[in-house]
C-alpha positions in Angstrom: 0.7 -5.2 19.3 -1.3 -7.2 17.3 -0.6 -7.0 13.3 -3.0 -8.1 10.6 -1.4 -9.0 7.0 -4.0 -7.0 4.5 -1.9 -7.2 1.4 1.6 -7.6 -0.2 3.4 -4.9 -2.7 4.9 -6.9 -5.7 5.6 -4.5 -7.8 5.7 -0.4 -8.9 3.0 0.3 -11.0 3.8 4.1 -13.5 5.8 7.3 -12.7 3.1 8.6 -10.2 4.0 6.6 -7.2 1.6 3.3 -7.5 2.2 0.3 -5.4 1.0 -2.7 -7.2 -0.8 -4.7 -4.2 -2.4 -8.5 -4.1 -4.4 -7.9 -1.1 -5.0 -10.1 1.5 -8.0 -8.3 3.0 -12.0 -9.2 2.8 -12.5 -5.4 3.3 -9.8 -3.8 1.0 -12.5 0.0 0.4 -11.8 0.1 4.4 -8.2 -0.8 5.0 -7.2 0.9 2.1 -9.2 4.2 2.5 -7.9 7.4 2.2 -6.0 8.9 5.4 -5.7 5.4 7.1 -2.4 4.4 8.2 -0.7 1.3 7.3 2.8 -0.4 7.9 5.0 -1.8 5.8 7.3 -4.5 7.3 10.5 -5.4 5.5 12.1 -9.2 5.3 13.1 -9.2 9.0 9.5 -8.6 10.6 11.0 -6.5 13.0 11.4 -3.8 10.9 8.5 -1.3 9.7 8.0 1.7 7.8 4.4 3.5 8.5 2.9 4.4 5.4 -0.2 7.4 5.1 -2.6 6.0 2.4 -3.2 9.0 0.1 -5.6 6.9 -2.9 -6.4 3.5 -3.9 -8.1 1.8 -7.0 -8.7 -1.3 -8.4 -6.5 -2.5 -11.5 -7.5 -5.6 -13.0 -6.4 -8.3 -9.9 -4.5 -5.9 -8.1 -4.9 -2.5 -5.8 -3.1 0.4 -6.8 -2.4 2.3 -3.7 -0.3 5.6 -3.5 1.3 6.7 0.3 1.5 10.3 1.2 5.8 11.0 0.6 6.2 8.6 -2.3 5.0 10.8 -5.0 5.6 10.4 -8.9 9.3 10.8 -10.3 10.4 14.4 -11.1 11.5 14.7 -14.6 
């Protein structure tokens, strides 16, 4: 399979389940659209989580982007 890097989380961003993202993309409205699936590798490369993309918007430099089963804290 052939992977292509589109971005890299550095950080939570809030209590509603924001990833803070600097993308890596020229097309971040399509790879980061609603229902598209991503994968999130860990330190090993070998490793990978796949990752439903429920929202994304644009926060100064960054993408916010929320996955569908990471939802905000419960209080």
């Amino acid at each position: 399979m052939k992977w292509f890097n589109v971005g890299k989380i550095v950080n939570t961003h809030g209590i509603q389940g924001e990833v803070r993202v600097i993308s890596r993309t020229d097309f971040p409205e399509e790879r980061y659209k609603k229902g598209n699936t991503l994968y999130i590798f860990g330190n090993s490369n070998e490793e990978y989580k796949e990752v439903e993309v429920v929202a994304h918007r644009k926060h100064k430099n960054f993408d916010l982007l929320k996955f569908k089963g990471f939802e905000k804290l419960k209080t």
